[in-house]
C-alpha positions in Angstrom: -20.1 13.2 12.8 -18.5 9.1 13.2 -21.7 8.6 12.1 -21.7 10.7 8.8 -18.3 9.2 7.9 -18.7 5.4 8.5 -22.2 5.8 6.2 -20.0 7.9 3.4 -17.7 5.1 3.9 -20.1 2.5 3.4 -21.4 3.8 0.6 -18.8 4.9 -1.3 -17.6 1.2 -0.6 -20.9 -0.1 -2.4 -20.6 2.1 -5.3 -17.6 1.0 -5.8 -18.7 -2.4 -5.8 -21.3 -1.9 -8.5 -19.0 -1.0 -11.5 -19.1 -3.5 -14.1 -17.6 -7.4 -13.7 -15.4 -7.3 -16.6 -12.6 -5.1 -15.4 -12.4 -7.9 -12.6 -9.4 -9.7 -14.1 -7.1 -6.2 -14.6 -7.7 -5.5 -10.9 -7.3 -9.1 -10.0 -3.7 -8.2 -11.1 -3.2 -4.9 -10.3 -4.0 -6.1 -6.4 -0.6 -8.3 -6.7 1.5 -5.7 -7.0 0.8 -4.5 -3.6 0.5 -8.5 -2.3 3.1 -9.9 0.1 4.9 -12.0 -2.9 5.5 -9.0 -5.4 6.1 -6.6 -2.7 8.8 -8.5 -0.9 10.3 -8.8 -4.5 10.8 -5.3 -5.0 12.2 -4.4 -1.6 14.7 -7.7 -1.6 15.8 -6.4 -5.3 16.2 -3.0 -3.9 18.2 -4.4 -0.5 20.1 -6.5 -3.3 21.1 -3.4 -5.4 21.5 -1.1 -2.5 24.1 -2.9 -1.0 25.8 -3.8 -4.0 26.1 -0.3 -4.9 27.4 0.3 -1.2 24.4 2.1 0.0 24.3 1.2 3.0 21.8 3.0 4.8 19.4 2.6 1.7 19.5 -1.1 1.7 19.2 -0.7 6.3 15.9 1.4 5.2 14.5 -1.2 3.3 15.1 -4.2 5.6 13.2 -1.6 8.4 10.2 -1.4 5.6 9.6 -5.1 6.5 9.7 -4.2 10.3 6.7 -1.7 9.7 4.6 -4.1 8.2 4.6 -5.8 12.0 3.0 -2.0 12.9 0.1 -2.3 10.4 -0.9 -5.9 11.9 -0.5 -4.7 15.2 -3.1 -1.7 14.3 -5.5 -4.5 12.7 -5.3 -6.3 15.7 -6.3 -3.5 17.6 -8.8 -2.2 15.5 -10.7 -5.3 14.8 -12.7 -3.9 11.8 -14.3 -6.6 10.2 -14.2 -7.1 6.4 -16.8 -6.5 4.1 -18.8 -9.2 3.6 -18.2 -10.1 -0.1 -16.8 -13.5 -1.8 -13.4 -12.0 -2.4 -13.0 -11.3 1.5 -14.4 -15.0 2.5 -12.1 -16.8 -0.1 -8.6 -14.6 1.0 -6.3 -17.4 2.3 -5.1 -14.9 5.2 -7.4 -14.1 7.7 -7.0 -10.8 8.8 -8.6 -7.6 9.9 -9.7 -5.0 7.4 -8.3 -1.9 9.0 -5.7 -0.4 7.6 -5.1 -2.1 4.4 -2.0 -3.9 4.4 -1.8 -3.5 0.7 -2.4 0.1 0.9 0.4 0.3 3.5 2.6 -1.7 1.8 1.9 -0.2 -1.6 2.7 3.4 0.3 6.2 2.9 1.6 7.3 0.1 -1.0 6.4 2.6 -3.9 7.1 5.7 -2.8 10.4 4.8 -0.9 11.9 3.4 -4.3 10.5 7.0 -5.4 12.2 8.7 -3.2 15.3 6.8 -3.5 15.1 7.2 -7.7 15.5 10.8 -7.3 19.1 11.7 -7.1 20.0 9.1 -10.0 17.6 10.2 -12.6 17.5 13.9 -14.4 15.4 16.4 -12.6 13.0 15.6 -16.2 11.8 12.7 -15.1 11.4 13.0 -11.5 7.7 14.3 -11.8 7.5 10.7 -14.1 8.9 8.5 -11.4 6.6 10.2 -8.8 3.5 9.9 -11.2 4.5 6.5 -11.7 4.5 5.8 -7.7 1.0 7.7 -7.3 -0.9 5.6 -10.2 0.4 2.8 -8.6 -0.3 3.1 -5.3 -3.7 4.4 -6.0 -4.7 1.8 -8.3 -4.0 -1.0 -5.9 -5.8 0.9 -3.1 -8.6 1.4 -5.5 -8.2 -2.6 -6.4 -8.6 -3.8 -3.0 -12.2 -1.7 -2.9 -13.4 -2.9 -6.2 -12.2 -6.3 -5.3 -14.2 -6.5 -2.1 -11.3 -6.6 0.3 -11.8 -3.8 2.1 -13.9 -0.3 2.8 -12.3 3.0 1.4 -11.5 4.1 4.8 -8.9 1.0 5.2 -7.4 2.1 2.6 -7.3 5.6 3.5 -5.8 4.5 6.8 -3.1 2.2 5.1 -1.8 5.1 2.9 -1.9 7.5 5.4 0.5 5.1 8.5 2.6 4.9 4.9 2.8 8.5 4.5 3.7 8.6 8.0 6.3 6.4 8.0 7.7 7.8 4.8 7.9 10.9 6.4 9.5 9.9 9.6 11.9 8.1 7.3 12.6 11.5 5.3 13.2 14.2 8.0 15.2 11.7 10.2 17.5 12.1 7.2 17.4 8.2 6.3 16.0 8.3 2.9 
């Protein structure tokens, strides 16, 4: 069964691979908006806003959405799944293990906690926008980061599920 799903994986991963060259510059920037850089933009914007607007335990949320990054190295660490073996992945300046994607992770509870934090200040019509919003986003960088040859879909799948988890833990603790 392992088996079955690493070789699924695999080759899912190649096909991937194989779509045409000139889309390589959208995804190029489409991976940046789950990078360190933009990512640590939009939750020290939100921290900024949340406390201006005396929302406390919003903002707190945030700054503990930096912590959990430190759990997804930790996991790569432990995992030790090497990258795929593609110029993108040899040219990254940071050196890291493949499983799970921080990108995916960070995409996961950056994204979808500003979703979830949208909700009570926008009208109940555009709630299914915000959230539609959050998914395409999220899924494209995941997507971005296989095309790109950063990692194998299973990385990805691992990063948004630990980001589903923590967003969870995060919602029925009552935080956000």
């Amino acid at each position: 069964m392992l088996q079955k799903i690493r070789t699924a994986d695999w080759q899912l991963t190649a096909d991937i691979a194989k779509l045409p060259g000139l889309y390589r510059p959208f995804w190029l920037a489409v991976t940046q908006l789950g990078g360190v850089i933009v990512v640590s933009l939009v939750i020290a914007v939100a921290i900024f806003l949340s406390y201006q607007a005396g929302q406390y335990t919003i903002a707190w949320v945030y700054v503990l959405t930096i912590i959990a990054t430190g759990v997804n190295f930790l996991l790569k660490v432990q995992f030790r799944r090497r990258r795929p073996d593609t110029e993108y992945a040899k040219a990254m300046r940071t050196k890291t293990y493949s499983f799970p994607s921080g990108h995916a992770f960070g995409s996961m509870v950056t994204y979808g906690l500003s979703a979830m934090v949208l909700m009570p200040y926008v009208t109940t019509e555009l709630h299914a926008a915000v959230w539609a919003a959050a998914v395409v986003i999220i899924g494209a960088i995941g997507f971005s980061r296989v095309y790109l040859g950063a990692h194998y879909v299973l990385d990805v799948v691992g990063g948004w599920v630990l980001g589903l988890v923590y967003l969870s833990i995060l919602r029925y603790s009552g935080l956000a």
